[in-house]
C-alpha positions, 0 to 999 in steps of 0.5 A: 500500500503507497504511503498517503505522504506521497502523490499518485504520478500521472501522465495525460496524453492528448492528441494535440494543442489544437482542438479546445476539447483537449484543451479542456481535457487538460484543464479537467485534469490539472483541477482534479490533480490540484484538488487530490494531491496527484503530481501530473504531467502532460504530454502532447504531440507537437504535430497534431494527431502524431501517431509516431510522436505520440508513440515517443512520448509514451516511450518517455512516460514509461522511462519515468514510471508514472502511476497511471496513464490517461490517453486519448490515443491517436490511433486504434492499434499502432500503440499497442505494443507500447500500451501492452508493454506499460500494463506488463510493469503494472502501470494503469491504462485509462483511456478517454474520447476513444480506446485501443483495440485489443488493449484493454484500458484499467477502467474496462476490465472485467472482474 
């Protein structure tokens, strides 16, 4: 059990800078953050929608072991190996505005 001293990591991805839906996503994000105590950092593609960018900066969040990762993928399946390979080190999957076919996000399983 994690020590209620110190804060959940969470890493949000976005698919880009551009559309003020994830604008608002992040916004949501950074209150909720503030409001419980969770450090979060946002990743965001500097080419809109960047399959391979997006890729990479997945790649950066796991160097860092964040606690969970919220994604709203770019794409349906060209993550997946990145994704099954973050749910082998046991970091939570969820996903928002879409998900990954053939990797189940943390908040779709079933019990």
């Amino acid at each position: 059990m994690r020590s209620a001293a110190r804060a959940y990591r969470l890493a949000v991805f976005t698919k880009n800078w551009t559309n003020p839906a994830y604008a608002g996503a992040r916004l949501a994000a950074d209150r909720l953050a503030r409001r419980h105590g969770c450090r979060l950092t946002h990743f965001v593609p500097t080419r809109p929608d960047d399959v391979a960018e997006q890729r990479a900066l997945l790649e950066t969040a796991l160097a860092e072991r964040p606690d969970a990762i919220l994604l709203a993928p770019t794409h349906a399946t060209a993550l997946n190996d990145v994704l099954s390979g973050l749910q082998a080190l046991g970091i939570p999957l969820l996903c928002f505005v879409s998900r990954p076919l053939g990797v189940e996000p943390a908040c779709c399983r079933r019990r």
